[in-house]
C-alpha positions in Angstrom: 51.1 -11.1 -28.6 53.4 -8.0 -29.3 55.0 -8.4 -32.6 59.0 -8.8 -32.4 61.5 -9.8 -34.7 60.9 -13.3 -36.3 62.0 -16.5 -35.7 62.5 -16.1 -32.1 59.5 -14.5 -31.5 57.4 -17.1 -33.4 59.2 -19.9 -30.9 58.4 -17.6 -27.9 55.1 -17.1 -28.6 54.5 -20.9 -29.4 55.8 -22.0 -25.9 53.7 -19.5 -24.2 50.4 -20.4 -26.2 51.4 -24.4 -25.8 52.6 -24.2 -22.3 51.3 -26.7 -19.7 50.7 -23.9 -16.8 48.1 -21.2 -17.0 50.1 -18.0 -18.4 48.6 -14.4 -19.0 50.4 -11.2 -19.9 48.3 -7.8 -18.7 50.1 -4.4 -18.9 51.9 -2.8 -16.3 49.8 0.1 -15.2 46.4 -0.4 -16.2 46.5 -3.8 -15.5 44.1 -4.9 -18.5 45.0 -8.8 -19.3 46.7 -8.3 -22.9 46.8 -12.3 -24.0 46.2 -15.2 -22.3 47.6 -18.7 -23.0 45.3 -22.2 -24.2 45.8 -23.4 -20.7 44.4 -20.6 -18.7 41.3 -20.7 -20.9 40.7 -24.5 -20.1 41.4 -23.8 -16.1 39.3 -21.0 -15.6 36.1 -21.4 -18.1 36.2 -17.9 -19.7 37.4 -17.7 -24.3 40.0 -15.4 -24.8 37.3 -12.7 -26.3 35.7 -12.8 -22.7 39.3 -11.7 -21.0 41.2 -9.4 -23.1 40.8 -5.8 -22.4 39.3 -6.7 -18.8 40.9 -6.8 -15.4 41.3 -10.2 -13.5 38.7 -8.8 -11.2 36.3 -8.1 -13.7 35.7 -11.1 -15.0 32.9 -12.1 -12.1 35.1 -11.6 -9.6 37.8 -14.2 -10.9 40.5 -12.7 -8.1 38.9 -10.6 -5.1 39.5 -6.9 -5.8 41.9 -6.6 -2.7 43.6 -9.6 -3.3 44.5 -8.4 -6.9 45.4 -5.2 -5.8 48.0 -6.7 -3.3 49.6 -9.1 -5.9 49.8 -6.0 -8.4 51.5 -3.6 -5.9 54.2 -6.5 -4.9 55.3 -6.8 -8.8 55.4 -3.1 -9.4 57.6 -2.9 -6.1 60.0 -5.8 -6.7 59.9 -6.6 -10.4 59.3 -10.4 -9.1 56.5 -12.0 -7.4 57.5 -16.0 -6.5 55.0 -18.7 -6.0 52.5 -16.2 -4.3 49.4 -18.6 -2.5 46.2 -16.8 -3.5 42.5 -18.6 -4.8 40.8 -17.5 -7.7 37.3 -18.3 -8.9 36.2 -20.3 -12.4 33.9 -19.1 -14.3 31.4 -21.7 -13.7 31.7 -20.1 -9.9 34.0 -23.2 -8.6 36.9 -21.6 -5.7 40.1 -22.8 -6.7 43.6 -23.0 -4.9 46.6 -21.3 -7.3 50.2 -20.5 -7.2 51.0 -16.9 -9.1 54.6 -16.1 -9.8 55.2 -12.8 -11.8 57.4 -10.6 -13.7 57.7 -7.4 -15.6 59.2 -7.0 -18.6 58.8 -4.8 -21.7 57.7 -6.4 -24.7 58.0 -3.6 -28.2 58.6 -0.8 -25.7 55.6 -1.1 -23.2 55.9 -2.8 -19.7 53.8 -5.6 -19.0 53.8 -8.5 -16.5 53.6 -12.0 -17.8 52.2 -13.9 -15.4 52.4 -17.9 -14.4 49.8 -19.5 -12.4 49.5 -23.3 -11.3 46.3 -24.8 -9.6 47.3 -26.9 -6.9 43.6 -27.6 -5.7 44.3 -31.3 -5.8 48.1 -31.3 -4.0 46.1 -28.6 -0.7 43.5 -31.5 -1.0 45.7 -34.6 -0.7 47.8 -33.1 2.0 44.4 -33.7 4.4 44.4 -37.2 3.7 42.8 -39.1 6.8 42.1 -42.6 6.9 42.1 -43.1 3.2 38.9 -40.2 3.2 40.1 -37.0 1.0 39.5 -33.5 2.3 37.4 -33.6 -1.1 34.8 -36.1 0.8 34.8 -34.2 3.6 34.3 -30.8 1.5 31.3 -32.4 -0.7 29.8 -33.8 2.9 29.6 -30.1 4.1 28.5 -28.4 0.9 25.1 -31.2 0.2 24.7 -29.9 4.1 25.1 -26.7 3.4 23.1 -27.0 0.1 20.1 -29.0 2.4 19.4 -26.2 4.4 16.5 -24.5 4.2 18.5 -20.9 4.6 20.3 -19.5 1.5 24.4 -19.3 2.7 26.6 -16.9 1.4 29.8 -15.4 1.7 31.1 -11.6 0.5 34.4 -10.3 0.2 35.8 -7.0 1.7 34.1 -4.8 -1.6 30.5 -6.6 -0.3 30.8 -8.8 -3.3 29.1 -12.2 -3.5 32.2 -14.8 -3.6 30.0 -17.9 -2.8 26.2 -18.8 -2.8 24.6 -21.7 -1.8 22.1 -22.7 -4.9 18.8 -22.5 -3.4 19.2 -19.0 -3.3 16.9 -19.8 -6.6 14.2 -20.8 -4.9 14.2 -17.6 -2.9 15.0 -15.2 -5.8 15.0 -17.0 -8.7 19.1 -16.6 -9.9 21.4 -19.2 -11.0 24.4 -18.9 -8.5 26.7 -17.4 -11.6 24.3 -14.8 -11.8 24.9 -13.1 -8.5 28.4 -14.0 -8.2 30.8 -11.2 -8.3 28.3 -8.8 -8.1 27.8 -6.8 -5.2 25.2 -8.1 -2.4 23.8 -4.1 -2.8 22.6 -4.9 -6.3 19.7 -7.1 -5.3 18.5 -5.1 -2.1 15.3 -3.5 -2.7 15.9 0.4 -3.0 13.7 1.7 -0.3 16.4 -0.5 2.1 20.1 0.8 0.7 20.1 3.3 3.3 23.0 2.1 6.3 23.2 -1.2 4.5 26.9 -0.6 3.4 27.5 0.8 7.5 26.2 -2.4 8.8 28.4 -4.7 6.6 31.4 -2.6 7.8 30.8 -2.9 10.9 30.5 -6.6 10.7 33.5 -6.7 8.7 35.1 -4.7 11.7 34.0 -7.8 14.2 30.5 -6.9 15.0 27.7 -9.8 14.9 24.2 -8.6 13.3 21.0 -9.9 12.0 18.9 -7.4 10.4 15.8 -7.6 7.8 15.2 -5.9 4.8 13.9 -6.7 1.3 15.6 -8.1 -2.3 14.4 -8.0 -5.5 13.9 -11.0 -7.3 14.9 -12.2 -10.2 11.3 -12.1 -11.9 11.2 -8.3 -10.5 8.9 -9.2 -7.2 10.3 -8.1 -3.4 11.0 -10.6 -0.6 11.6 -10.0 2.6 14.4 -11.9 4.2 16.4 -11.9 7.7 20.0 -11.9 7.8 22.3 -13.4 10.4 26.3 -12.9 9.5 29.9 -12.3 11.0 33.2 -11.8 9.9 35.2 -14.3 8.4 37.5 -15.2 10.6 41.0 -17.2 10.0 41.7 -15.6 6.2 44.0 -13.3 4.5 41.2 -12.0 2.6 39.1 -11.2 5.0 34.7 -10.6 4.2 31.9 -11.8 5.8 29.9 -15.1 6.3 26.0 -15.4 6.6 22.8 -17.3 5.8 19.4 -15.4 4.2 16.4 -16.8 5.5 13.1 -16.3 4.0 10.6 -14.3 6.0 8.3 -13.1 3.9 5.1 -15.0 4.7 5.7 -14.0 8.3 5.8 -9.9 7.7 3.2 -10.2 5.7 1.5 -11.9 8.2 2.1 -9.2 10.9 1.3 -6.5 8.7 -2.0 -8.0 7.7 -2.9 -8.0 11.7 -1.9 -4.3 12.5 -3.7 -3.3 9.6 -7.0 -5.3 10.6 -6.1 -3.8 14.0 -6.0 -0.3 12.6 -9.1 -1.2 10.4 -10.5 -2.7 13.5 -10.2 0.7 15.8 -11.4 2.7 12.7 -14.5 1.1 12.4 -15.2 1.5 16.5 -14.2 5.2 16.4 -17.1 5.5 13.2 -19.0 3.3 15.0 -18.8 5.9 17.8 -19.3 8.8 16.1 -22.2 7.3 14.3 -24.1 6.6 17.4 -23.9 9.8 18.9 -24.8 11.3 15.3 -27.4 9.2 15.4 -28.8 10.2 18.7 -28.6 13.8 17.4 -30.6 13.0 14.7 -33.3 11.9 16.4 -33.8 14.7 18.3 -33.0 17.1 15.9 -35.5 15.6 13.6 -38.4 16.3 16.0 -37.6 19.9 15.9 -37.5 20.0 11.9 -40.9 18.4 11.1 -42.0 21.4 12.4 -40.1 24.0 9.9 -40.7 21.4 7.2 -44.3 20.2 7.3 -45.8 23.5 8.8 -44.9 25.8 6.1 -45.6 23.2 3.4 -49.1 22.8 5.2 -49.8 26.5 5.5 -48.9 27.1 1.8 -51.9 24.7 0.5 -53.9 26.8 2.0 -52.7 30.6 1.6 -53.5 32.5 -1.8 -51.0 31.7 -4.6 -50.5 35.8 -4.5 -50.2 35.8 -0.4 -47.1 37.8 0.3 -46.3 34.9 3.1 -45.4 32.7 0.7 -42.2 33.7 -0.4 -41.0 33.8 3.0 -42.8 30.2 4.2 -41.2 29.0 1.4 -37.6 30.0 2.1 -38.5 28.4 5.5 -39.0 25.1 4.1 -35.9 25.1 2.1 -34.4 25.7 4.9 -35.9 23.0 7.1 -35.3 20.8 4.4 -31.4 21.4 3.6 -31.2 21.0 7.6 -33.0 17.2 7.2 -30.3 16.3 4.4 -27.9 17.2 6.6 -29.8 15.2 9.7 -30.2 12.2 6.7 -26.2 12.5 6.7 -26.1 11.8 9.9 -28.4 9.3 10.3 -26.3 7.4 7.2 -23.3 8.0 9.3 -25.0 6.1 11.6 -25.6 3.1 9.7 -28.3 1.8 11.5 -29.5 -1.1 9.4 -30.1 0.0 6.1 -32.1 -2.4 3.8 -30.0 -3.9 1.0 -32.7 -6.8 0.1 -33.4 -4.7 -3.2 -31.7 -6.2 -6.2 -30.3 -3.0 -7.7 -29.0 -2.0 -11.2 -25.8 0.7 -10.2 -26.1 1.4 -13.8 -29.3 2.7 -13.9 -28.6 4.4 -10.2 -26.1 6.2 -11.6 -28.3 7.1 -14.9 -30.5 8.3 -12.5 -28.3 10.5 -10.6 -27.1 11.9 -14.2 -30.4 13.4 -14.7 -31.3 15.1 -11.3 -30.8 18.8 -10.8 -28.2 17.8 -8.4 -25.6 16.7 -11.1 -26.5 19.9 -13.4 -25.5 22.0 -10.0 -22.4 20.2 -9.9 -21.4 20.9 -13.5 -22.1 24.3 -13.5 -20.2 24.6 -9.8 -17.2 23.3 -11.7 -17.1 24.5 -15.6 -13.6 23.7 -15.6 -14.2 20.1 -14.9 -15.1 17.7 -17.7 -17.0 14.9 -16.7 -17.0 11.2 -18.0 -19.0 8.3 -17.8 -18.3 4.5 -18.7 -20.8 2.4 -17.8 -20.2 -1.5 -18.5 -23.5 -3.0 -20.4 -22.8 -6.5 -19.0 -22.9 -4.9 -15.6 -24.0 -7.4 -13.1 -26.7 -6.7 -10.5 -26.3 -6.2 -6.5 -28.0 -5.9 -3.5 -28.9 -2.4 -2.1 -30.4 0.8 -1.7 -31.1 3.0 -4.3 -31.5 5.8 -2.2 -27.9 5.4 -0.5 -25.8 4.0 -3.3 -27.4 7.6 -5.1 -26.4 9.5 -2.2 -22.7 7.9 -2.8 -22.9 8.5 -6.6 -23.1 12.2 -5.6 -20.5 12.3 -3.3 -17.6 10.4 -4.9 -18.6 12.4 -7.9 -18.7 15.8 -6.1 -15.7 15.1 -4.1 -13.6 14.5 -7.0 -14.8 17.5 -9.0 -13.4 19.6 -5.6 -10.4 17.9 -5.5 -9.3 19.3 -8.7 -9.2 22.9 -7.8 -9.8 25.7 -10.1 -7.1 24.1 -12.5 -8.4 22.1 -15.4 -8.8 18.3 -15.0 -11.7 15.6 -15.7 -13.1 13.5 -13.5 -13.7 9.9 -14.7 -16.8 7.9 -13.0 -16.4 3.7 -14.5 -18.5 0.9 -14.0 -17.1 -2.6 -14.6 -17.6 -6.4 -13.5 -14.5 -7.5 -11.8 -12.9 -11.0 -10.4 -11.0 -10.7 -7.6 -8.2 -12.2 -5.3 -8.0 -11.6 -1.6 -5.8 -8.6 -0.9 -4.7 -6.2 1.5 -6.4 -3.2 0.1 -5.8 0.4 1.8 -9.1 0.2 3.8 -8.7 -3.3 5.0 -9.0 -6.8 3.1 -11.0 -6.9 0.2 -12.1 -10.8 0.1 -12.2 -13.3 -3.2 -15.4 -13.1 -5.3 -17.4 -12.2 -8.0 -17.6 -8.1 -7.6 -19.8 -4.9 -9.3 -16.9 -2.2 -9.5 -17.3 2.0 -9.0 -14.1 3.4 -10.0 -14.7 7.8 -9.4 -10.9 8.9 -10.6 -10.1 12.7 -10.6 -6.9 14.7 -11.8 -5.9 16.6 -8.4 -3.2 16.9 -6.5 -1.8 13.8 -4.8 -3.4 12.7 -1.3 -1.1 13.1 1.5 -1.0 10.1 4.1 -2.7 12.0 6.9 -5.6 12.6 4.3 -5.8 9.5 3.2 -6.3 8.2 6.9 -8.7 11.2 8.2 -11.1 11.1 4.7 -13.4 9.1 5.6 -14.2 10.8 9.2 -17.6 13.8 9.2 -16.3 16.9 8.5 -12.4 16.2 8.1 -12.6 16.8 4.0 -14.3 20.4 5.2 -12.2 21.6 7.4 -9.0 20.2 5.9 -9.5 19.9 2.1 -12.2 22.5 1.5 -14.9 20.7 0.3 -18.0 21.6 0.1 -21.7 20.5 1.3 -22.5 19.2 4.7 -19.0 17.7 5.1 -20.5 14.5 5.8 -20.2 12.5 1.8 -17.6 11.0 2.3 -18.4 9.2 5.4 -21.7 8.7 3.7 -19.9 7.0 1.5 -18.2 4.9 3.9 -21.2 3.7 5.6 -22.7 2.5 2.0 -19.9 0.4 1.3 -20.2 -0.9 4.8 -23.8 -1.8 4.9 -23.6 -3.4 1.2 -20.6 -5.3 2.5 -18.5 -4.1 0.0 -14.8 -2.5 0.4 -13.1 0.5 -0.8 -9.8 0.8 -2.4 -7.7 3.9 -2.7 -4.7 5.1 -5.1 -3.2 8.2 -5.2 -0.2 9.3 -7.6 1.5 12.3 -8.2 0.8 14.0 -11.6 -2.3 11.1 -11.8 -4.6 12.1 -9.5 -6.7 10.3 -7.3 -8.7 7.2 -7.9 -11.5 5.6 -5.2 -12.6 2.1 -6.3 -15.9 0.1 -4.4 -16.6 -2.9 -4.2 -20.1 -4.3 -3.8 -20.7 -8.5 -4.0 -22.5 -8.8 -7.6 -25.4 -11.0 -7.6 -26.9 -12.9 -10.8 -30.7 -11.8 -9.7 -33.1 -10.8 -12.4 -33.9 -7.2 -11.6 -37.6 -6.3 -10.4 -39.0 -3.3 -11.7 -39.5 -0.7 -9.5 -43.1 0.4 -7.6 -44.3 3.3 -9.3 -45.5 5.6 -6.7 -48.7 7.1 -7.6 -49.3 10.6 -4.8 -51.8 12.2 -6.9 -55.1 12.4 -5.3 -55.7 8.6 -5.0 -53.5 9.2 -1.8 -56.2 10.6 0.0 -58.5 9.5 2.7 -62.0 8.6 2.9 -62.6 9.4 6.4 -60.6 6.4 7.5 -59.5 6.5 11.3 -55.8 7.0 12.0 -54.1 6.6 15.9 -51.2 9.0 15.9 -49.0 7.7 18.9 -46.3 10.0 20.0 -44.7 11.3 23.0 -44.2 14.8 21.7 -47.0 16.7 21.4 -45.5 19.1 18.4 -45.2 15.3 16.5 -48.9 14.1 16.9 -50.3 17.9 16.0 -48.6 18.2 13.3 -49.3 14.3 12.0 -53.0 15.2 12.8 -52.8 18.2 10.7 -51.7 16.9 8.1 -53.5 13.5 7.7 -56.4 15.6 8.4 -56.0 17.8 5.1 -55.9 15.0 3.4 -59.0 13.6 4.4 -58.7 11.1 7.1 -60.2 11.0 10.6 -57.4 11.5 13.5 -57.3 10.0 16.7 -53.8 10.5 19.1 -52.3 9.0 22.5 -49.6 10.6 24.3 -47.8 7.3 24.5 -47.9 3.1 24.5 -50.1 2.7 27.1 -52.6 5.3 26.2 -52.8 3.9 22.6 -53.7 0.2 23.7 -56.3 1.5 26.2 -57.6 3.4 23.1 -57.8 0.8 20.9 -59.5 -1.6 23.5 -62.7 0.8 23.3 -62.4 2.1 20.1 -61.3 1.1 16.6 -58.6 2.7 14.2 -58.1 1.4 10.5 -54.2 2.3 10.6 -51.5 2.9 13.8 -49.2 5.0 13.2 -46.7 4.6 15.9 -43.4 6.1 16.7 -40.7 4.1 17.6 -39.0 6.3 20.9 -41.4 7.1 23.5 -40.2 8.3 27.3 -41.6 7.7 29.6 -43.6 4.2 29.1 -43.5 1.4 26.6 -41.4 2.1 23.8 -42.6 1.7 20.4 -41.6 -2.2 20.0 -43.6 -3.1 23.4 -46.8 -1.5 22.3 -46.5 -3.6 18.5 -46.3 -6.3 20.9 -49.2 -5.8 22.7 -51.4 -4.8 20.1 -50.5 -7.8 17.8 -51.4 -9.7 20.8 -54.9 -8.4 21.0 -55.7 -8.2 17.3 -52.9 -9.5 14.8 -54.8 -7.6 11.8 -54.4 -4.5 12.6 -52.5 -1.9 10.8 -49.4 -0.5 11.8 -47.0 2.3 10.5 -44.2 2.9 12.4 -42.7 6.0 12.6 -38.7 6.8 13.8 -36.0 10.0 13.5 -33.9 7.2 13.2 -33.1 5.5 9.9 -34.1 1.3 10.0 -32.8 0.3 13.4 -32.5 -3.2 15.2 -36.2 -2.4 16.4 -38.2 -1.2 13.6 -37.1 -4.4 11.8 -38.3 -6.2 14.8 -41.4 -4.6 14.8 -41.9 -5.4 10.7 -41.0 -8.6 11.6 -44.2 -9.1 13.4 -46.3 -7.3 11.3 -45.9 -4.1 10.9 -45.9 -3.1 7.3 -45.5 0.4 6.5 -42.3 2.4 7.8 -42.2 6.9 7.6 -39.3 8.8 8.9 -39.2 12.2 10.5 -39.1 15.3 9.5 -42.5 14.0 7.5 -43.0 14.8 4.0 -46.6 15.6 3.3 -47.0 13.2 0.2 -44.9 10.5 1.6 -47.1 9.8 5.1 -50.3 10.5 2.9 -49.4 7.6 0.3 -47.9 5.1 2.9 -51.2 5.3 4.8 -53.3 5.2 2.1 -50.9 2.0 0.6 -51.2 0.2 4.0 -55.3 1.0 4.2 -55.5 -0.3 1.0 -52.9 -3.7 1.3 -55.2 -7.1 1.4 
């Protein structure tokens, strides 16, 4: 206390410290509690230390700010304030009933209030006596109800502070109730959800009736989503706002897990689409390139290494054959049953891919780029195709190295094994299991959202991100992941760059070395007989021509029915038969009814398509070998001369 002359002061001070009612002296215009008696630190739960130098409302909200305020600006009017009803809080959280009585007075030259406060908690109580049952039974029967309930209540003053919370309010967020009393409700909503959450409390302070939902942070740091139902407080001086929190996270989660399998769902019809009218294409546009690919390669094994023709035969092949990657694209975008029966190594696929004159192009496109390469020794094995998980290698790779720019950046390619929980990934859910991880990062600018959504479609990272190639990878890449039911994951950060992660299902297969393919000369015939069946006539010349070359006798029928009539008078060591044939039996009706007649004989079939629904039908039933169009000289000769020579 303010020192003061002597004796007198001494005595003073002694019946203010020793004094049986809760006494508190805080200075006139700041308001900042100056001493406090033994008493008042016994009633309300806070030392000495923990009030002076504070306001009464900062001490967790002991007095409601507008409560405080009111009391403050009576004393400064009228010097007096007289047994003035008000409640204040304990610090253990408790509401309790108190008469305040004030007055100013000026102790060594500075005004101050020394205030007087009695709790009459227990005289309110008694005055609701009924039946010899307290108003204090009646008040603990409502709280264990209100405790019981599921639903977290609460109450907030006018300021939107928390002045009571029921206590499971820990088993939604993990707080003590003195934790979040006092504190205003605004502190625990999630930050993305502040916006108009301080217009709707005043308008239910104002008499309005809302539910709303939004998000709070927990205590552990996590987000929940809750729903809130509240109204104003009705029947009290102090006015605020009465509600219950109910826990609805499970259930958003819910709905946003089914409209993005919805989205996911719609996604994967329009590809779907789109892949089986690429597809179609394909087809036919692969009958026009065998033509500009196996012609020119034919006529320059035969024209003079000096022949001025072969210069330009030879830019006539390249170009027939950069128009059958692109077809190849297509026919991935198609998905049409690739085989993933292969145990693979993605290590050694990517190894692989490393070495190729494609990834040397690549690196000399993009100087600027540095590349690296982790690749996890322990890597487990999975099921697929070389040839397409390569094709993706190159894509996610070349992709990357684009999005960078001319700036300077790296771009990180990571293999690892990888436990995982289900989740909602950004393509969908990736499922629990044991997965082989592709992680192709790059340094770029940030995705946008439409991007993020369009990437995957043919041509969309052409036209809209300026990549280059056939503008086809990237759904390339889409389809591989599909067909080795695996899932993709995407994260894209400002300043970080841009990071694609796949999934494919490890397997703990031993790994099977690899047929070496031998197309040296042992490829060649010996006069063997070989039916060519094909309803285009441009098809079975040029399958004549060049089976011929390499030795074998050629017989050909225009269709299904020809080729069974044929092979009822006359004998062939191999068919090779394609797959789409108008008008007539199709490719799978003729397998049928040659295996009927003779069960041993030979077949090769041949399709513009990638694996489809039928050719694995017709390998099913014995068919063994399987070419596709545009035809490579080397790869029809060696897959004959594989099946003449198969036991």
């Amino acid at each position: 206390m303010y020192a003061g002359s002597e004796d007198g002061l001494y005595r003073m001070s002694r019946v203010f410290f020793d004094a049986p009612c809760m006494m508190a002296i805080t200075a006139s215009d700041e308001g900042r509690i100056i001493e406090v008696n033994t008493r008042f630190e016994l009633e309300t739960g806070y030392s000495r230390d923990e009030l002076v130098g504070r306001a009464m409302t900062e001490c967790r909200d002991m007095v409601s700010s507008a409560e405080w305020t009111s009391i403050q600006e009576t004393v400064a009017k009228e010097t007096l304030l007289s047994n003035h009803e008000f409640v204040f809080r304990t610090k253990s959280g408790m509401l309790r009933d108190g008469l305040i009585s004030g007055t100013i007075q000026n102790l060594n030259e500075n005004s101050c209030v020394i205030w007087v406060i009695n709790d009459i908690t227990e005289q309110k109580n008694s005055m609701y006596c009924r039946d010899g049952k307290t108003f204090q039974k009646s008040e603990d029967k409502y709280r264990r109800l209100v405790e019981d309930l599921n639903e977290v209540v609460y109450s907030l003053d006018q300021q939107a502070c928390i002045t009571y919370i029921s206590p499971n309010v820990k088993e939604l967020a993990g707080y003590e109730c003195s934790e979040v009393l006092g504190k205003p409700f605004t502190d625990f909503v999630y930050h993305e959800d502040l916006t108009g959450r301080m217009e709707r409390f005043q308008n239910i302070i104002n008499g309005s009736v809302s539910a709303t939902e939004y998000r709070i942070v927990t205590k552990s740091g996590g987000v929940r989503w809750v729903r809130t139902a509240a109204r104003p407080i009705s029947g009290s001086d102090s006015g605020g706002v009465r509600g219950v929190l109910m826990d609805i996270t499970e259930r958003v989660l819910a709905e946003e897990e089914r409209e993005e399998l919805k989205k996911r769902f719609l996604y994967d019809r329009k590809m779907e689409a789109v892949g089986a009218l690429a597809g179609g294409v394909a087809h036919d546009l692969n009958n026009v390139l065998t033509g500009l690919v196996s012609l020119p390669e034919l006529m320059l094994m035969e024209i003079p290494e000096d022949s001025s023709l072969r210069e330009p035969l030879s830019t006539i092949r390249k170009s027939g054959e950069k128009a059958a990657t692109m077809v190849q694209d297509l026919l991935s975008m198609a998905r049409r049953g690739v085989k993933i029966d292969s145990v693979v190594s993605l290590n050694r696929v990517i190894e692989d891919y490393l070495k190729t004159p494609e990834y040397e192009l690549l690196r000399k496109y993009h100087p600027h780029v540095r590349f690296e390469v982790r690749l996890d020794e322990t890597l487990c094995n999975i099921k697929g195709s070389p040839v397409h998980l390569a094709k993706t290698v190159m894509n996610l790779l070349s992709n990357a190295a684009e999005a960078i720019g001319k700036g300077e950046g790296y771009v990180r390619l990571i293999t690892e094994n990888r436990r995982v929980k289900a989740y909602m990934g950004t393509y969908g859910r990736v499922g629990e299991g044991e997965y082989v991880v592709l992680m192709v990062s790059d340094t770029g600018a940030k995705m946008s959202s439409v991007d993020r959504e369009r990437i995957f479609e043919p041509f969309y990272a052409k036209k809209i991100l300026g990549r280059s190639g056939t503008g086809m990878g990237m759904t390339v890449v889409w389809g591989c992941v599909q067909d080795h039911r695996g899932y993709i994951d995407l994260e894209s950060e400002e300043s970080k760059g841009t990071t694609l992660t796949l999934y494919f299902p490890a397997v703990h297969e031993v790994l099977q070395d690899e047929e070496r393919k031998n197309i040296e000369s042992s490829c060649d015939g010996k006069g063997e007989v070989i039916l060519v069946v094909d309803d285009v006539a441009e098809q079975r010349e040029i399958a004549s021509l060049i089976l011929s070359n390499r030795g074998y006798s050629v017989a050909t029928a225009p269709g299904g029915e020809e080729a069974i009539e044929y092979l009822e008078k006359s004998r062939a060591d191999v068919v090779l038969l394609d797959m789409i044939m108008d008008p007539g039996i199709d490719g799978l009706e003729t397998v049928k009814r040659v295996f009927r007649k003779n069960p041993h004989q030979k077949v090769i079939i041949v399709s513009g398509y990638s694996e489809s629904a039928q050719v694995k039908e017709a390998m099913q039933l014995g068919a063994a070998g399987y070419v596709t169009k545009p035809y490579r000289i080397e790869t029809l000769a060696m897959t004959v001369r594989r099946e003449l020579d198969r036991r």
